[in-house]
C-alpha positions as CSV (number, residue, x, y, z in Angstrom):
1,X,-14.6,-6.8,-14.5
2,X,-11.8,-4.2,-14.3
3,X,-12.6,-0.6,-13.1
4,X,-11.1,2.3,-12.3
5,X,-12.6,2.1,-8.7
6,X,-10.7,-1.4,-8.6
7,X,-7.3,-0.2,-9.8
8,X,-7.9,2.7,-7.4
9,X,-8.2,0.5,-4.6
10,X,-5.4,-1.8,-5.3
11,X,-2.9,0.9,-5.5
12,X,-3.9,2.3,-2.2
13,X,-3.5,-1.1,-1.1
14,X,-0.1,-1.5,-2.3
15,X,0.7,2.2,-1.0
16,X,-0.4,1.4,2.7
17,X,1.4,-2.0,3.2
18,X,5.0,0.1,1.7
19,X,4.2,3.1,4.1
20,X,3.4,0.3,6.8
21,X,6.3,-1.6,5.8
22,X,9.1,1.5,6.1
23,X,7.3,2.8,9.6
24,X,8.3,-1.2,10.5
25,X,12.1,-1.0,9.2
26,X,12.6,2.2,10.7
27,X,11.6,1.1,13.9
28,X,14.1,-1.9,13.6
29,X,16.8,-0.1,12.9
């Protein structure tokens, strides 16, 4: 069942493991 609360989620999701995933590469380099 597809809901707005689910697509909400998923696109936090998706926005936390980029943010996490620039704080990493900045780090490296």
């Amino acid at each position: 069942m597809h809901t707005y609360l689910a697509e909400f989620m998923y696109k936090m999701i998706v926005i936390l493991w980029c943010d996490t995933a620039h704080y990493y590469f900045y780090k490296m380099y």
